[in-house]
C-alpha positions as a LaTeX table, in Angstrom:
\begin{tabular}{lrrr}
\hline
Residue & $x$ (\AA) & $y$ (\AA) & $z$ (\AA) \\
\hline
Unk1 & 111.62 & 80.04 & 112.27 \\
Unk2 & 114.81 & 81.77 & 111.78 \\
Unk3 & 114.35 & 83.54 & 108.34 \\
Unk4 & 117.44 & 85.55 & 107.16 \\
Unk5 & 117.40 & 87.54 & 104.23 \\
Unk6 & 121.18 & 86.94 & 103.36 \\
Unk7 & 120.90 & 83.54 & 103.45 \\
Unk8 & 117.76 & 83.21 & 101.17 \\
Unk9 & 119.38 & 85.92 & 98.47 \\
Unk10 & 122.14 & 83.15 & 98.21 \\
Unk11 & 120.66 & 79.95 & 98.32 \\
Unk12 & 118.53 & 81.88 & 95.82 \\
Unk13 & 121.30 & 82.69 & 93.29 \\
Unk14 & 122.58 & 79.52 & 93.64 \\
Unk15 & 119.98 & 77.69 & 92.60 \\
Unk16 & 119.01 & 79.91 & 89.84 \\
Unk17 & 122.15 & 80.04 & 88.49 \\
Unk18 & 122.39 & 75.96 & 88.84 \\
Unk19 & 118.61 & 75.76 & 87.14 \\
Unk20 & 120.07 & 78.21 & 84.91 \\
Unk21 & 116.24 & 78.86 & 83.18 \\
Unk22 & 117.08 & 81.53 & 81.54 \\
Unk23 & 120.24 & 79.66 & 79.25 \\
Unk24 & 117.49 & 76.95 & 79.00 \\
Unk25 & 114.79 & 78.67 & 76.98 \\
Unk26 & 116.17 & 77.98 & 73.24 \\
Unk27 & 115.06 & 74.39 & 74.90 \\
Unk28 & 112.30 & 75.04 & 76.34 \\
Unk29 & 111.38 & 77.29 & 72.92 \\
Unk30 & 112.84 & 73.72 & 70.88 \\
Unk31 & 110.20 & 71.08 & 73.31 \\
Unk32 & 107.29 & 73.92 & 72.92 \\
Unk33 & 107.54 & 73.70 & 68.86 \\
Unk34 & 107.83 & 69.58 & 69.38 \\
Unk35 & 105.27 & 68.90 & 71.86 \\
Unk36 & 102.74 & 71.44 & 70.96 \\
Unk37 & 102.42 & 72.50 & 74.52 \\
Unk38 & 104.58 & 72.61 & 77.73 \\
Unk39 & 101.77 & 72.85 & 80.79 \\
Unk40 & 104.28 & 75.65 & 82.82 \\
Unk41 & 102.28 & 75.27 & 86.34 \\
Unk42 & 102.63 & 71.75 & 86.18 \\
Unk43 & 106.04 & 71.75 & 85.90 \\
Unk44 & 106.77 & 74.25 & 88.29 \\
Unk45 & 105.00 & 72.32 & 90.83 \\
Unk46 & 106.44 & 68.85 & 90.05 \\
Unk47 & 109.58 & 70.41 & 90.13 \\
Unk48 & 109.16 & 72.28 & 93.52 \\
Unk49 & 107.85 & 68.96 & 95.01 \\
Unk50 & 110.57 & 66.99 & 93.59 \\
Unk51 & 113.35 & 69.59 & 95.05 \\
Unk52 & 111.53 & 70.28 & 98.50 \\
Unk53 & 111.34 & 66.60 & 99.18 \\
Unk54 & 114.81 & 65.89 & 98.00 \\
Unk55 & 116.02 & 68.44 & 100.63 \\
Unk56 & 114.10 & 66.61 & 103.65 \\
Unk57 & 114.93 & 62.88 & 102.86 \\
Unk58 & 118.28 & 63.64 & 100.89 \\
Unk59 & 120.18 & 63.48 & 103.78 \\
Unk60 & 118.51 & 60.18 & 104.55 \\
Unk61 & 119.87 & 58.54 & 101.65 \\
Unk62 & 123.02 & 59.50 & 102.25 \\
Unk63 & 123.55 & 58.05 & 105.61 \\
Unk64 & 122.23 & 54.82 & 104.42 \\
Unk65 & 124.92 & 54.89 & 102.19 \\
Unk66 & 127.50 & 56.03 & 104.85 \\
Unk67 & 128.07 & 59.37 & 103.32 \\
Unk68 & 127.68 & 62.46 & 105.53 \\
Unk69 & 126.18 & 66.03 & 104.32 \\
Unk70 & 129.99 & 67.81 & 104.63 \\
Unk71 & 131.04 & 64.92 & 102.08 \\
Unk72 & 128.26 & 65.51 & 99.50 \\
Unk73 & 129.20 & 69.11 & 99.77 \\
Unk74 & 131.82 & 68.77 & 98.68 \\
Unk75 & 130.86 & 66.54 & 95.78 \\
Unk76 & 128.42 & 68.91 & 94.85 \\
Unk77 & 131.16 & 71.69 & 95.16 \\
Unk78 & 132.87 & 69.76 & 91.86 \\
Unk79 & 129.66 & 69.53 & 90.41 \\
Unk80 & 128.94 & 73.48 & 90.52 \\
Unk81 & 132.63 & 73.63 & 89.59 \\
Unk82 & 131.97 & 71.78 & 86.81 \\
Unk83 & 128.58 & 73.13 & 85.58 \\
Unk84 & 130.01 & 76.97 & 85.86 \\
Unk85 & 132.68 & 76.06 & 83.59 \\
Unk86 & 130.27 & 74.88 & 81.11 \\
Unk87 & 128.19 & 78.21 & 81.57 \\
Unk88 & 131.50 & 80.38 & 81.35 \\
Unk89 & 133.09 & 78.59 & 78.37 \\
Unk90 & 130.25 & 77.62 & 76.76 \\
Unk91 & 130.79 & 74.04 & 76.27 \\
Unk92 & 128.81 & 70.86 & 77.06 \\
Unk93 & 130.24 & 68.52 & 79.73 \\
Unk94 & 126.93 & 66.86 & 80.79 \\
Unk95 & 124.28 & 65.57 & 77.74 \\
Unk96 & 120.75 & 65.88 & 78.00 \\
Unk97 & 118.07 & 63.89 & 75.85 \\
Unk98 & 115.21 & 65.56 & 73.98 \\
Unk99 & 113.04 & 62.20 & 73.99 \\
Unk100 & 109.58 & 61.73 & 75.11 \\
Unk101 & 108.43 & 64.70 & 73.95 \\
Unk102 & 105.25 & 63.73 & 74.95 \\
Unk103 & 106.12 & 64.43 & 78.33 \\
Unk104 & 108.01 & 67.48 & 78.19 \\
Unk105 & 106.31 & 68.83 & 81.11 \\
Unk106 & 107.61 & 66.56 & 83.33 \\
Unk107 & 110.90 & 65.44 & 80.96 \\
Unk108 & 113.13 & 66.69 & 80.82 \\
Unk109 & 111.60 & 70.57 & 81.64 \\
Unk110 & 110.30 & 69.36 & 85.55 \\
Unk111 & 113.45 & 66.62 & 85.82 \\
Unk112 & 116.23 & 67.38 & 84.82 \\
Unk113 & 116.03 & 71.00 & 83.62 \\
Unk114 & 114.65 & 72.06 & 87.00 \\
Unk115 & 115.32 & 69.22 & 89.66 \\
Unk116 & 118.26 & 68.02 & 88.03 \\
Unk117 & 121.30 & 66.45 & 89.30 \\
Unk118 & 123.17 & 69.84 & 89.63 \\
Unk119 & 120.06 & 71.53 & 91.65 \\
Unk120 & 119.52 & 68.62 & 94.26 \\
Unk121 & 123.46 & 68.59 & 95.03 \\
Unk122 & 123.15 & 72.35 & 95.39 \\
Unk123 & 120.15 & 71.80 & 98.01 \\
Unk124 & 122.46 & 69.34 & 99.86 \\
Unk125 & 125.24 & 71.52 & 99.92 \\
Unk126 & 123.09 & 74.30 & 101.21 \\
Unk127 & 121.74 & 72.88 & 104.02 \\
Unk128 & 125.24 & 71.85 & 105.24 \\
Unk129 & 125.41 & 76.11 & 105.87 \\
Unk130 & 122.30 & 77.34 & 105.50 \\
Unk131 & 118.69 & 77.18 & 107.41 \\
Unk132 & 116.34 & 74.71 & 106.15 \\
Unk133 & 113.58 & 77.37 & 105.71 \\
Unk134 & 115.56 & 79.85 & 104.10 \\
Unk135 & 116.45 & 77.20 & 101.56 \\
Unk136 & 112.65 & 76.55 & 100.96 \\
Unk137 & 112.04 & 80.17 & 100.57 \\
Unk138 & 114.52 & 80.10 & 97.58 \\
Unk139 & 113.14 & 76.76 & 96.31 \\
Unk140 & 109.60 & 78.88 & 96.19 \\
Unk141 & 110.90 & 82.16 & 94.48 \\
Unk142 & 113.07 & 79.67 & 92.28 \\
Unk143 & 109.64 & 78.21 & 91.06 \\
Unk144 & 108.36 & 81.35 & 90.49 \\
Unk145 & 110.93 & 82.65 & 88.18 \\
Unk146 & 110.66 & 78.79 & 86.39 \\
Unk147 & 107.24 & 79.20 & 85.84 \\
Unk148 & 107.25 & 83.03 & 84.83 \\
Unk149 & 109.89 & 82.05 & 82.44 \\
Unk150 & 107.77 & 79.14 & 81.31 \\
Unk151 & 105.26 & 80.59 & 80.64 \\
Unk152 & 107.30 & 83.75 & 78.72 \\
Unk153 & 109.74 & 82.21 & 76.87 \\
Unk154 & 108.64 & 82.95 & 73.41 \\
Unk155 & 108.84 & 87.10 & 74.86 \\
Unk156 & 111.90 & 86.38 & 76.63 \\
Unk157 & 113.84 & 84.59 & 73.70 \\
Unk158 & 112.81 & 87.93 & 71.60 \\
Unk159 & 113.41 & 90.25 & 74.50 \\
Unk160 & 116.69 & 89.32 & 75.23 \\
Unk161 & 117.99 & 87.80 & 72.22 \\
Unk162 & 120.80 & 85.59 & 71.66 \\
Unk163 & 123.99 & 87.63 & 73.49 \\
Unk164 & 121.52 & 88.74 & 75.90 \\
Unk165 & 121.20 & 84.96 & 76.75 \\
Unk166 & 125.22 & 84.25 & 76.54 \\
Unk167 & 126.08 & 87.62 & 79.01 \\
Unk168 & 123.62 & 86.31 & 81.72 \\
Unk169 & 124.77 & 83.13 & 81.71 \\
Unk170 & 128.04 & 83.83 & 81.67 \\
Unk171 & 127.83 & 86.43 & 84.67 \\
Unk172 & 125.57 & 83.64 & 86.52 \\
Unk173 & 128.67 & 81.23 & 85.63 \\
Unk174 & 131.45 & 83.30 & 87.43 \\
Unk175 & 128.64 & 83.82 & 90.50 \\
Unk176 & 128.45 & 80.04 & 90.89 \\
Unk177 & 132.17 & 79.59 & 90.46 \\
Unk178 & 132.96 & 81.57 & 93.29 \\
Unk179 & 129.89 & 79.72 & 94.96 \\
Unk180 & 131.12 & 76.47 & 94.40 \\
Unk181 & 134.77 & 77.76 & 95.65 \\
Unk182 & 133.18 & 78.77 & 98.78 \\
Unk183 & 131.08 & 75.18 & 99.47 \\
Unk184 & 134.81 & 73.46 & 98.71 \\
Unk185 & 136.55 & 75.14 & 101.04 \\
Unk186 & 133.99 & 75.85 & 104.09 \\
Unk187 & 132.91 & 72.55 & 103.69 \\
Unk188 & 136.40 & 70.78 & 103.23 \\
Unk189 & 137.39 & 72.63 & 106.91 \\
Unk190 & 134.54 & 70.63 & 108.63 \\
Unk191 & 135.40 & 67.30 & 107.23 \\
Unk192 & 138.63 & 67.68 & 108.81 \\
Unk193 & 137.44 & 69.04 & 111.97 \\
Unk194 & 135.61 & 66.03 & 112.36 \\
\hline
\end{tabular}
């Protein structure tokens, strides 16, 4: 095992600022008033599962495809790009659908709030720098946080109130920028090494 703190504090903030739970409670708030009830440990695991197995058997996939992990990084590198912008300028680049309520413990709060597109690039791109069990260790505290915000949201919505919303996600939004700058171009290097 070759646990490093550094690299779990990042792959941490990465992933929580891609999840980005806390800019997703007015939705979470929205689905909880619709479906009567969001089940939060549920959703945390199904989402855990969903992102832990993703990281094993992603890079399976790909090379069935003929894509290797440096070239999804730097994929996912737009991606992040692409989702920080949204978080920084507040506009919507990607739609999500609020239907089947019914199931908003699995949709769309397990896949895609959680496990969505953005997150399962991010774990690909991780793993291209970072220790496979020092990515699970942020998958893990990233389910915590999902859950205790689950669970909260109602307290959290009051708590921190619209701009207190807006100023985290913005800050979260220049983080990942500057994350998604440094997958590019670390990333970019070794495809050309190669």
């Amino acid at each position: 095992m070759n646990f490093n703190f550094k690299e779990i504090a990042t792959a941490t903030m990465v992933l929580f600022a891609v999840i980005d739970i806390i800019g997703s409670i007015p939705i979470i708030i929205s689905l909880k008033e619709k479906s009567g009830t969001i089940k939060s440990g549920r959703a945390s695991i199904i989402a855990a599962v969903v992102l832990i197995v993703f990281l094993f058997i992603g890079e399976k996939i790909l090379g069935l495809i003929g894509i290797n992990v440096y070239e999804f990084a730097v994929a996912g590198s737009f991606i992040l790009f692409f989702i920080a912008l949204e978080m920084i300028l507040g506009i919507k680049l990607f739609k999500q659908s609020d239907e089947n309520l019914e199931m908003a413990t699995v949709f769309p709060i397990a896949f895609p709030i959680v496990a969505g597109p953005g997150s399962l690039t991010s774990l690909l791109s991780l793993r291209a720098e970072y220790s496979i069990e020092n990515i699970i260790v942020a998958i893990l505290i990233n389910t915590l946080i999902v859950f205790i915000v689950l669970k909260t949201s109602g307290k959290l919505q009051r708590f921190l109130g619209k701009n207190g919303i807006a100023i985290i996600e913005k800050v979260f939004g220049v983080i990942l920028l500057a994350i998604a700058v440094k997958l590019f171009t670390s990333n970019i290097q070794e495809l050309f090494n190669n």
